[in-house]
N, C-alpha and C positions, 0 to 999 in steps of 0.2 A: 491602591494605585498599582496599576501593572507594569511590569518591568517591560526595558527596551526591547529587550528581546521578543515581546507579543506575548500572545494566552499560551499556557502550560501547555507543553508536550515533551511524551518522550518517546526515543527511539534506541531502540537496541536490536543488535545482531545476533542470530545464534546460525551455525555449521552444523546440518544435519547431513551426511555425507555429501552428494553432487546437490544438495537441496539446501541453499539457503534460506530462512528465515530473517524478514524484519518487520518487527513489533512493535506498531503503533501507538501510542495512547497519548491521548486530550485533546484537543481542536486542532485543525486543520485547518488554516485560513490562508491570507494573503504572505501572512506574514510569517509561517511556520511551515507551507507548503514547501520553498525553498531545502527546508532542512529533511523532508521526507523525500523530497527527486534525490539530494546531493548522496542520501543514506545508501539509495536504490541505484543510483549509477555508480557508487564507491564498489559494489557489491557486482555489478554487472560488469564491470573493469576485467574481473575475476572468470567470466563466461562460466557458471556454474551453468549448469543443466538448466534447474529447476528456483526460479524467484517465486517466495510467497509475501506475500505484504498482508501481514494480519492487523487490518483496522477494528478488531472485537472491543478494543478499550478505547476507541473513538468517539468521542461524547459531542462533535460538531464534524461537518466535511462542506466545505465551502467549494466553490465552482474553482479556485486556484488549485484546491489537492485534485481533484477533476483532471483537471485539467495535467499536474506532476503524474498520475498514472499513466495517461496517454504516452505522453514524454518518455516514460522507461519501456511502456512497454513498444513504442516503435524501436527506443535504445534498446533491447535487447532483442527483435529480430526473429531470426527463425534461431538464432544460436544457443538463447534463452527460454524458456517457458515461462513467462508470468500467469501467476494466481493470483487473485485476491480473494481475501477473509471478509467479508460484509455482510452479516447477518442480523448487524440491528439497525432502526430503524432509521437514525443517523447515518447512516452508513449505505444500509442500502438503498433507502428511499433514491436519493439523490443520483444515485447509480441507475435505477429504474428509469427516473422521467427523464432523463438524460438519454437515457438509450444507449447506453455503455454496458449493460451488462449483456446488450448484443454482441460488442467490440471486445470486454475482458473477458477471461476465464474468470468470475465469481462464483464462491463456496461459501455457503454460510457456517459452516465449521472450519477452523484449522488443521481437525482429522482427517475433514475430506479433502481440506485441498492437498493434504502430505498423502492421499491416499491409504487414509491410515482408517478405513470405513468402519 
């Protein structure tokens, strides 16, 4: 039986100098979406340069996390850089047929989106 909280996820922050890091993992739905926007705009508060949101350990992305990227990345503007991490198929497909990966910065590595080639 699954907790109220909804299906597993976790998110964590890491400070790589003016470049934030927040790392995704396990579904991404109606119900978990919430907690990946609230992670991404605790962090954009902060106007760092550089937001990456590495969804590599995302095993679902539902049209609501879709949907919380849009959300940050108009919240962070011209003030912020968003990147996303979406290189599996979970991840990126839904970004594709969407037509978002017109709209986001997507990297299928987290090296390349730190620039780190």
């Amino acid at each position: 039986m699954a907790s109220s909280e909804g299906p597993p996820l976790s998110v964590r922050t890491e400070r790589l100098g003016a470049t934030v890091l927040v790392v995704v993992g396990g579904e991404i739905d109606l119900l978990t979406a919430p907690r990946v926007r609230a992670a991404g705009a605790e962090v954009l508060r902060e106007r760092p340069s550089r937001l990456v949101l590495d969804l590599t350990d995302v095993v679902f992305l539902a049209s609501a996390g879709l949907e919380a990227m849009v959300s940050l990345r108009d919240e962070a503007g011209e003030a912020t850089e968003l990147r996303v991490v979406a290189g599996g198929t979970a991840t990126l497909r839904p970004l594709e047929i969407t037509g978002l990966t017109e709209v986001l910065d997507v990297y299928r590595t987290r090296e390349e989106a730190l620039g780190r080639n």
